[in-house]
FIVEXVO-824428 format. One line per field, with one value per residue (C-alpha): residue number from 1; residue in three letters; x, y, z. Coordinates in Angstrom, 3 decimals. Example, Ala and Ser with C-alpha at 12.3 -4.5 7.8 and 13.67 -1.06 7.14 Angstrom:
% residues 2
n 1/2 $
res ALA/SER $
x 12.300/13.670 $
y -4.500/-1.060 $
z 7.800/7.140 $
This chain:
% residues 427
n 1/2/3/4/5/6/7/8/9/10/11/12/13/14/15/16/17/18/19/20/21/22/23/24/25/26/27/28/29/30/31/32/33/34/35/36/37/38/39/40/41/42/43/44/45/46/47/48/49/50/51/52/53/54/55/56/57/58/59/60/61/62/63/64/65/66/67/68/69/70/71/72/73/74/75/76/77/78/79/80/81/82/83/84/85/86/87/88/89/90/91/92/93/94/95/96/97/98/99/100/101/102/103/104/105/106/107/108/109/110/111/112/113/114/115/116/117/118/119/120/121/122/123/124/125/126/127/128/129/130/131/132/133/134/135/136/137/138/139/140/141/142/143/144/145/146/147/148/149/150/151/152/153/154/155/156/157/158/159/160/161/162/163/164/165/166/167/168/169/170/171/172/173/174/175/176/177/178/179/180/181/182/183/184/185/186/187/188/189/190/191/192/193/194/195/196/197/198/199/200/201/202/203/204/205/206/207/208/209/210/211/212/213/214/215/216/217/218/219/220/221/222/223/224/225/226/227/228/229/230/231/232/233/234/235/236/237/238/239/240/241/242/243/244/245/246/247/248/249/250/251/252/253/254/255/256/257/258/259/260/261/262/263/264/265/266/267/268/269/270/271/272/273/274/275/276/277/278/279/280/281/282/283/284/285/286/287/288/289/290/291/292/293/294/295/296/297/298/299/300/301/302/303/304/305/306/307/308/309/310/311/312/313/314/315/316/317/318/319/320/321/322/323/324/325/326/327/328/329/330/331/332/333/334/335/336/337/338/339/340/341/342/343/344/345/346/347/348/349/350/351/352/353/354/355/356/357/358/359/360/361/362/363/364/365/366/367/368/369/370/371/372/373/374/375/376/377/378/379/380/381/382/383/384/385/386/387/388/389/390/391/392/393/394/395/396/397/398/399/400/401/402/403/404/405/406/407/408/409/410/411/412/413/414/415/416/417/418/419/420/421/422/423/424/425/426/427 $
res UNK/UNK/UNK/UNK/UNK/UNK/UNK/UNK/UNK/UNK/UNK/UNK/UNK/UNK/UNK/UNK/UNK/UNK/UNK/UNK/UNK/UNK/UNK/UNK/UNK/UNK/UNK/UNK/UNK/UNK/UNK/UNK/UNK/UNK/UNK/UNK/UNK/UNK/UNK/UNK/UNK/UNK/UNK/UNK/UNK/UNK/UNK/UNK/UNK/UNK/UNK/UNK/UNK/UNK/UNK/UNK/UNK/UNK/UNK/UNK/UNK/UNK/UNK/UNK/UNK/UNK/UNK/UNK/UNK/UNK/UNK/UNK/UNK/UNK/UNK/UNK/UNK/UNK/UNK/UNK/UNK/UNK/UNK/UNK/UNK/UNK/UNK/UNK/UNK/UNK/UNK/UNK/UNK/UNK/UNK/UNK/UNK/UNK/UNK/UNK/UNK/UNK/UNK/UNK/UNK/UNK/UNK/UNK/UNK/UNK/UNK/UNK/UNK/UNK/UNK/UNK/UNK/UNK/UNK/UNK/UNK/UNK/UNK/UNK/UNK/UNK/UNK/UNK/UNK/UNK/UNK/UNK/UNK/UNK/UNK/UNK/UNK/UNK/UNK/UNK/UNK/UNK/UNK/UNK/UNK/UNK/UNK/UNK/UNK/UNK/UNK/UNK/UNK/UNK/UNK/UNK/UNK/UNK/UNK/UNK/UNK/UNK/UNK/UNK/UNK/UNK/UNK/UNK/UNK/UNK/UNK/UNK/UNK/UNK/UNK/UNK/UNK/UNK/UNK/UNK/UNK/UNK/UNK/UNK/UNK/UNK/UNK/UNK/UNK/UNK/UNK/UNK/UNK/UNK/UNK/UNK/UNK/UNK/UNK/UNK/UNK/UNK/UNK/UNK/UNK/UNK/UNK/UNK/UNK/UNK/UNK/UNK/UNK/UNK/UNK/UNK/UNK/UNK/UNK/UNK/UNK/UNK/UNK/UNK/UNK/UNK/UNK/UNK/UNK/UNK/UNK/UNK/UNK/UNK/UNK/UNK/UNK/UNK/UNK/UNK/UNK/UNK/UNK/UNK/UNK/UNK/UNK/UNK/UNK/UNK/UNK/UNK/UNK/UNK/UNK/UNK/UNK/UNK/UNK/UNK/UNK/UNK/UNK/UNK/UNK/UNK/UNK/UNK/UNK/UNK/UNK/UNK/UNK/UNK/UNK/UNK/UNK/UNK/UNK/UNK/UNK/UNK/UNK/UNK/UNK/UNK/UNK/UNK/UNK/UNK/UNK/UNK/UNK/UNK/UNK/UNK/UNK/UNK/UNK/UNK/UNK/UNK/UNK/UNK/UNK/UNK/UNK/UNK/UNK/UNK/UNK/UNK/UNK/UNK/UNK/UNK/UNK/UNK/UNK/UNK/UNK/UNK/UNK/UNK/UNK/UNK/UNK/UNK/UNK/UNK/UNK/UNK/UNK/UNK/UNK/UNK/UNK/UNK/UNK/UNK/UNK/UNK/UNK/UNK/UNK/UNK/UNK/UNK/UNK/UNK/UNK/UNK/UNK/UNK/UNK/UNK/UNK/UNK/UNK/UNK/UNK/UNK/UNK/UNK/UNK/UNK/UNK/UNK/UNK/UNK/UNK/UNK/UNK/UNK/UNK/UNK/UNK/UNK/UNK/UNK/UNK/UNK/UNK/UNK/UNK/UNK/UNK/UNK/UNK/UNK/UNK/UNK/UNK/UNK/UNK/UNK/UNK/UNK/UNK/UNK/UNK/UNK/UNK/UNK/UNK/UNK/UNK/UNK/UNK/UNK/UNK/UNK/UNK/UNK/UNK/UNK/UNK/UNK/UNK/UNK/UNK/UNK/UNK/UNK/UNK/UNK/UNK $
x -15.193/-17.457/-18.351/-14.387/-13.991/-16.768/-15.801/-11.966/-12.139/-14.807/-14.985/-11.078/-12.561/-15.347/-12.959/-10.114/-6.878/-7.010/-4.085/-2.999/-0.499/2.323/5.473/5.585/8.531/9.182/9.896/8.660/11.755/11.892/14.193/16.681/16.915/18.228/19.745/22.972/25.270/25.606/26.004/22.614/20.914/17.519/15.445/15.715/13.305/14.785/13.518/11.379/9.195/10.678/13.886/12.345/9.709/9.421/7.091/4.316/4.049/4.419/0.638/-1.633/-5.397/-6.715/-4.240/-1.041/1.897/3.075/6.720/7.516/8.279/9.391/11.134/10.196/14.441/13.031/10.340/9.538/6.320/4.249/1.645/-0.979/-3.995/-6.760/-10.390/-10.768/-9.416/-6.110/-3.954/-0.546/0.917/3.959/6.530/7.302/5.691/2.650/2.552/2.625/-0.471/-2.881/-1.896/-2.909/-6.102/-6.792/-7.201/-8.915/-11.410/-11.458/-12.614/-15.541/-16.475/-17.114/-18.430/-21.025/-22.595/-23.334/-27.021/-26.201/-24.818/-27.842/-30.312/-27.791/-28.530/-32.360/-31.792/-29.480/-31.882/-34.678/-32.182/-33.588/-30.286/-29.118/-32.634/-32.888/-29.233/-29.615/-26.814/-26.936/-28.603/-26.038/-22.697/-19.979/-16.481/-15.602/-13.113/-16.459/-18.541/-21.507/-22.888/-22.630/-25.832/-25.724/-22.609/-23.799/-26.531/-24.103/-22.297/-25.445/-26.279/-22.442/-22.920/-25.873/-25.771/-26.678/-29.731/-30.795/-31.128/-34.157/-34.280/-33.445/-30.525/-28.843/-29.366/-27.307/-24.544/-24.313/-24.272/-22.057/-19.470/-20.329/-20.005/-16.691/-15.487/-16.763/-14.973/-11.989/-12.125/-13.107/-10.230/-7.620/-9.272/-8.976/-5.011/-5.551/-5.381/-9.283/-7.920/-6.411/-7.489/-8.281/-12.035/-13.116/-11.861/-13.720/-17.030/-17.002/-15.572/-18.213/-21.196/-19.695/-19.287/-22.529/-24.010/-22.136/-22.590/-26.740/-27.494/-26.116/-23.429/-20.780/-17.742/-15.479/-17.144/-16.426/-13.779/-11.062/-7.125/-5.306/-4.444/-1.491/0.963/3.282/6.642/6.843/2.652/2.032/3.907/1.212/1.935/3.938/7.347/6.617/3.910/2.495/1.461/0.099/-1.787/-3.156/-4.322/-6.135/-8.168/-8.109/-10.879/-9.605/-11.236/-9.013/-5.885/-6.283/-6.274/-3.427/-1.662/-2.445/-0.922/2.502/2.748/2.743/4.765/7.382/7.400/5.095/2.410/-1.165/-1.001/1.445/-0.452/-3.893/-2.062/-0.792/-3.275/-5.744/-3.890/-5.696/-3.193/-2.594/-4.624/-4.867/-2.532/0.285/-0.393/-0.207/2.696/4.311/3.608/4.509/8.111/8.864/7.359/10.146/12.687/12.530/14.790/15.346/15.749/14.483/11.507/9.215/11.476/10.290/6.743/6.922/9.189/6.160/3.482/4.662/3.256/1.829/0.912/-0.019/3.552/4.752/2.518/4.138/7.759/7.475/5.412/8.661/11.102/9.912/9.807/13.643/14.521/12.864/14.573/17.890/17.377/16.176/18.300/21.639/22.626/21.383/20.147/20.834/18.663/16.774/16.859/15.031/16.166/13.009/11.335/14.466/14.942/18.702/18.847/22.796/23.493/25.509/28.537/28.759/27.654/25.028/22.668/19.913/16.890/15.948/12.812/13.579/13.613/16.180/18.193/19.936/21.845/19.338/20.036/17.198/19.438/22.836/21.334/20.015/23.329/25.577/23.175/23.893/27.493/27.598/26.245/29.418/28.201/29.214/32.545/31.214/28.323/25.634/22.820/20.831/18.575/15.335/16.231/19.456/21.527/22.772/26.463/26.503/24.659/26.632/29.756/28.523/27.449/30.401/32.787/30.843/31.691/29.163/28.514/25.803/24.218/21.068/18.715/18.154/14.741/15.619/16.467/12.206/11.319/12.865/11.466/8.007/5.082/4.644/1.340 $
y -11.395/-9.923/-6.595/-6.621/-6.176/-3.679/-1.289/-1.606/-1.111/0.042/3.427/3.670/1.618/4.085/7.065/5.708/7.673/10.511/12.160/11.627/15.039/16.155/15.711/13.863/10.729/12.145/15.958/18.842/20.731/24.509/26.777/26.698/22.698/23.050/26.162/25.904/28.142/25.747/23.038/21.344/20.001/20.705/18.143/16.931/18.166/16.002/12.788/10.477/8.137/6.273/5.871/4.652/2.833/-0.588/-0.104/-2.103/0.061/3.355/2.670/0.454/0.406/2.557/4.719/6.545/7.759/11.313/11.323/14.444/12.941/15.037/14.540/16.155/15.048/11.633/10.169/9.889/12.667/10.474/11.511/9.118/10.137/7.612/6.622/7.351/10.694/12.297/11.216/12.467/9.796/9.905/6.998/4.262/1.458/3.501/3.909/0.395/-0.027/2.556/0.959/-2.415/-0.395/1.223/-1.811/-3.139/-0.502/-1.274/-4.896/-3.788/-1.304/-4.092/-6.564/-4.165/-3.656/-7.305/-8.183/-11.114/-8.121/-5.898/-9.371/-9.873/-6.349/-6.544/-9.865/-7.888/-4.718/-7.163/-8.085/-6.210/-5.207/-3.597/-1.865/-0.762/0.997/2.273/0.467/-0.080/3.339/5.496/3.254/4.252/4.669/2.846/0.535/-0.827/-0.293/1.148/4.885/6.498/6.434/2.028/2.781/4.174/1.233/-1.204/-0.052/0.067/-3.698/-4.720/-3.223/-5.947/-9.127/-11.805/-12.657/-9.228/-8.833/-8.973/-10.801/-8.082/-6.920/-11.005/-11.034/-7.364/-8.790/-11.919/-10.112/-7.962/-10.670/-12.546/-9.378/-8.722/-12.235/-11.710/-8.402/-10.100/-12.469/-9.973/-7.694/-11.119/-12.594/-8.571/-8.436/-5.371/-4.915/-5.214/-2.356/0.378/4.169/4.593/6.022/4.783/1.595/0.913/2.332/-0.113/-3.420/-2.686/-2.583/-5.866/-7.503/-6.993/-8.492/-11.404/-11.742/-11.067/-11.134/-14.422/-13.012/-15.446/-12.955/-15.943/-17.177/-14.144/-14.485/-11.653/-11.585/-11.522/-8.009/-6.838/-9.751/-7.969/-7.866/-5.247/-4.027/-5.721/-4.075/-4.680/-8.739/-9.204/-10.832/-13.912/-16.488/-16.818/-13.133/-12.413/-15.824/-14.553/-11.315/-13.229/-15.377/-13.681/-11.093/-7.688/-8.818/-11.817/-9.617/-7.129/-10.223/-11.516/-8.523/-7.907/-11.012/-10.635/-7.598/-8.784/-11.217/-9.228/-6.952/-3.995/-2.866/-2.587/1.033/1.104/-1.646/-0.131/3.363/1.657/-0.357/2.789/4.501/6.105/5.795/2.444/-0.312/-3.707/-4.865/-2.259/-3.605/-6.893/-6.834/-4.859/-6.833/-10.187/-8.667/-7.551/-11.394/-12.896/-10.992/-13.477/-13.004/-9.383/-6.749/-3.002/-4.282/-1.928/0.747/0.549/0.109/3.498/4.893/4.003/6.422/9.296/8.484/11.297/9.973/7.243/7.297/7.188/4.205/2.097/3.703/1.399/-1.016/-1.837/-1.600/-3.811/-6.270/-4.962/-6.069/-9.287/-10.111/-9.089/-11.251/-14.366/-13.861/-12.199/-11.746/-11.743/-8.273/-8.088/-5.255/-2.263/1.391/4.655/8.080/9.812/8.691/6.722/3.036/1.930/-1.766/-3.723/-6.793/-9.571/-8.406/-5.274/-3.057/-0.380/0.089/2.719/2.011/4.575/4.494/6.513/6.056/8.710/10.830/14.103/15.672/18.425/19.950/17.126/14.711/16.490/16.654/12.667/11.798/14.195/12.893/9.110/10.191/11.879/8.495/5.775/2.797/0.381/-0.250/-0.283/2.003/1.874/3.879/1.690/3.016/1.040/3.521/5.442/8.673/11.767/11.459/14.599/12.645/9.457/11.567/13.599/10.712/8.300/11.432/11.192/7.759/6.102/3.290/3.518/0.836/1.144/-0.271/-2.396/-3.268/-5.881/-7.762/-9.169/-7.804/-10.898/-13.154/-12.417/-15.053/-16.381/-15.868 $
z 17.295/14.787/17.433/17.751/13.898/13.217/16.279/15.820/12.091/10.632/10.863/9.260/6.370/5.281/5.979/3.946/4.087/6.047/6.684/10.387/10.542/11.281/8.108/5.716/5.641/2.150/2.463/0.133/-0.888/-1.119/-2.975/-0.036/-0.209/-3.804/-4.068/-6.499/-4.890/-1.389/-3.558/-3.833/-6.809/-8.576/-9.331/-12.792/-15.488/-18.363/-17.476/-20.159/-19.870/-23.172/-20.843/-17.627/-18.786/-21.131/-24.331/-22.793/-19.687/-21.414/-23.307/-23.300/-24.839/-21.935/-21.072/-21.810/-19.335/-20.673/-22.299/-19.756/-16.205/-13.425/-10.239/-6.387/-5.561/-4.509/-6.561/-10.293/-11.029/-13.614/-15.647/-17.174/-19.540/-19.402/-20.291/-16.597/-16.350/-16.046/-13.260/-11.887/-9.955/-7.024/-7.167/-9.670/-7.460/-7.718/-10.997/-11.459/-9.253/-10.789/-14.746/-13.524/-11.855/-15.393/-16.738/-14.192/-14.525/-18.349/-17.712/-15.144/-17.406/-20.204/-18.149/-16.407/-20.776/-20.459/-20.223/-17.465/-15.737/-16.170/-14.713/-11.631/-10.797/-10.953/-8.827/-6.581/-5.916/-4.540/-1.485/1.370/2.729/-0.554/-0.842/2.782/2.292/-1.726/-2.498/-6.531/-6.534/-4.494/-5.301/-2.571/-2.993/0.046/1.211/3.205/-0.222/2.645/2.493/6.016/6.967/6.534/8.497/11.302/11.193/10.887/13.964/15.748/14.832/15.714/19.285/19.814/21.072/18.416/20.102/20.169/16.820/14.862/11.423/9.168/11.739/11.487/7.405/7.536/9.021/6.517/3.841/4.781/5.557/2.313/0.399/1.598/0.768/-2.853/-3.226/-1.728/-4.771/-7.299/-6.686/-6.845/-10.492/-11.081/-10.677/-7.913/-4.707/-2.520/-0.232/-3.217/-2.469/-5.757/-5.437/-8.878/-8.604/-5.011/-6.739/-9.401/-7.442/-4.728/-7.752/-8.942/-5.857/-4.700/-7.809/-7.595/-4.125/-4.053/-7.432/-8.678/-11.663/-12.511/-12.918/-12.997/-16.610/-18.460/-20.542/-20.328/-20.217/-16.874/-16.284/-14.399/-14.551/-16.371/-13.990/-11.919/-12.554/-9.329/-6.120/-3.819/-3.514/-0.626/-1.657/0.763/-0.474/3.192/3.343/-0.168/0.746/3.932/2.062/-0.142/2.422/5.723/6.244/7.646/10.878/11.107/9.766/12.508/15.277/13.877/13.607/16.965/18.031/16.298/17.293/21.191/20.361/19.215/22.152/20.843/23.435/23.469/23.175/20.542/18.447/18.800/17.424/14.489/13.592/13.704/11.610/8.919/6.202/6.413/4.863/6.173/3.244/4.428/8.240/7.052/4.975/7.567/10.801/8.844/7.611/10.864/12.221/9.691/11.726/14.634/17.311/15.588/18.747/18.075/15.667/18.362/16.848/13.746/14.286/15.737/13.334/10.857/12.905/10.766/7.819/6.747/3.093/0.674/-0.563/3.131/3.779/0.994/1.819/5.890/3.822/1.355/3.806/6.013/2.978/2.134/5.897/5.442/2.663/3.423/6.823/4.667/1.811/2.337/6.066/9.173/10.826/14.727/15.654/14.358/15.565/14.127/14.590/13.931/11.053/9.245/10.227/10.335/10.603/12.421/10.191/11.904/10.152/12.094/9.128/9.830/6.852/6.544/3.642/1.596/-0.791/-3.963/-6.956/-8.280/-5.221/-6.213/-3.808/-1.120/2.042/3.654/1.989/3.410/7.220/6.869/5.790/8.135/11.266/10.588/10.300/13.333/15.320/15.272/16.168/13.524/12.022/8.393/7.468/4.406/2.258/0.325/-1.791/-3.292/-6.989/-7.998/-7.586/-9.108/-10.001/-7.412/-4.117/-4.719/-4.521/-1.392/0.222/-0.071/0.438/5.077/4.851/3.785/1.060/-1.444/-3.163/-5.559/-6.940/-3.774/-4.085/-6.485/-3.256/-2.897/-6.071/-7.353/-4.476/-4.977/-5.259/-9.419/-10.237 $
């Protein structure tokens, strides 16, 4: 099992996000998509953060979110000045993630000043796998928290048999594993998420969790506040208990099994499978949280459909676009009505409840009304397959694209994504 992990995996660990090509799920408008005189709408450039935002998100010791917020026609444009560096940031979920990640950063910061932090790190540079691979001396920024030359080395020890391996090749491997299990725990006491692509945040978590792991430091004694409780600060827990609790234990080895075997049983092939689960921009948390939404959909036909649907992610923000709708679907399914089947026309997932109403999921978090808007809406008009048909949008809309929108047909109802946001796990 462990050769499965390190050759199916690995590699897309130490890479990180890579973008896998092809357009985006979210696309990039030009002048043509807003153009006033056929009726389209710019995005917004009055938005404020002092509107959106509550006070305690807005600022907090570390960092500040810029009053100016602007808009690509889909998504919220933040801005946030920290003690880490300026950051412009894509989506409000997002920007939820990298405040809690700020602080996070904060905390490691401090703790790293302390002088039981300085001895676990003598303690942890006698280890002879982290002074074989330089690891205190050349941090990574890894999801794997190894440089690429310990990669390679890694790969090379995974390939063996275990009784081919010599002492210092068996020890690798352990510590490795334990390693991973104290990061794991570091990132849950941290409030953030083990797999984030935030560079910074990797760098420091991997420092930290290899002191605690070789060098003995008792993270869990220092006194600190919980960061990132705050509601809303913490859209990476998966709105059912039994997947944020799986994230929390499972090791992205046993995550990839099990996705593996959901996936067959819902119908998805090998092929498929192995394509999704290779893809770069997807973490194990967004395959996880995926692949158990779509496993709550039992009985659910067309759930292949959407698992293909989700190969054109082109983007962070596309990630966590399948990643939320698949918990939207879920909870709809658990919590409202029951869905029948799923189909995707492209890259939008439409989803039959049992009432015979057709909804498609949107992930915005303000729409205005743009010729990519016009043709999504226009095509799911053109296809009559349900008596009653639905847009449901995760945010709001323009006055203007509500209007348009309704005027094909359609429903509209926003603000959806209060549907698991309300479900999730208490912490």
């Amino acid at each position: 099992m462990r050769r499965a992990f390190f050759s199916g995996i690995l590699l897309s660990l130490v890479l990180g996000c890579q973008s896998a090509g092809g357009p985006g799920t979210i696309p990039v408008l030009d002048e043509a998509d807003t153009d006033a005189s056929s009726g389209f709408e710019r995005p917004p450039d009055d938005h404020r953060a002092s509107r959106l935002l509550s006070p305690e998100l807005i600022a907090g010791e570390h960092y500040r979110v810029n009053e100016s917020v602007g808009s690509d026609g889909f998504l919220h444009i933040w801005r946030i000045e920290s003690d880490f560096g300026a950051l412009e940031v894509h989506g409000d979920a997002l920007l939820r993630t990298r405040i809690a990640e700020i602080e996070a950063l904060a905390l490691l910061d401090e703790v790293s000043r302390t002088e039981a932090f300085a001895s676990a790190l003598v303690v942890t540079a006698r280890n002879p796998v982290v002074a074989a691979w330089n690891l205190l001396t050349r941090p990574v920024d890894s999801l794997l928290g190894l440089p690429k030359n310990a990669v390679a080395e890694v790969q090379r020890i995974a390939a063996l048999r275990p009784f081919e391996r010599g002492e210092f090749e068996g020890r690798a491997m352990q510590e490795i594993l334990g390693f991973e299990d104290r990061k794991r725990a570091l990132a849950a006491q941290l409030g953030v998420d083990p797999y984030s692509s935030n560079l910074r945040l990797q760098r420091e978590m991997n420092r930290s969790a290899w002191a605690i792991w070789a060098g003995g430091f008792a993270f869990e004694l220092v006194p600190f506040r919980r960061i990132g409780e705050e509601a809303g600060r913490r859209p990476w827990i998966p709105a059912a208990n039994h997947l944020a609790e799986r994230l929390a234990n499972q090791s992205p080895e046993d995550l990839r099994r099990m996705n593996r075997i959901e996936l067959a049983e819902m119908g998805v092939e090998a092929e498929l499978a192995d394509r999704f689960l290779a893809h770069s921009w997807y973490s194990p948390r967004h395959q996880v949280i995926i692949v158990g939404s779509l496993a709550d959909l039992e009985g659910v036909a067309g759930r292949r459909e959407f698992v293909e649907a989700s190969l054109s992610a082109a983007t962070e923000q596309d990630a966590l676009l399948y990643q939320r709708t698949a918990e939207l679907l879920a909870a709809v399914h658990r919590r409202m009505e029951r869905i029948e089947r799923i189909s995707a026309a492209g890259r939008v997932v439409r989803a039959y409840l049992e009432s015979g109403t057709r909804i498609t999921p949107v992930e915005v978090d303000h729409l205005i009304w743009t010729r990519p808007v016009r043709e999504l809406v226009e095509l799911g008009a053109a296809v009559e397959d349900a008596p009653r048909r639905e847009i449901w949008l995760s945010g709001s809309a323009s006055p203007k694209a509500r209007e348009e929108i309704q005027a094909r047909g359609f429903g509209l109802l926003e603000n959806m994504s209060a549907i698991f946001v309300a479900s999730k796990p208490a912490e």
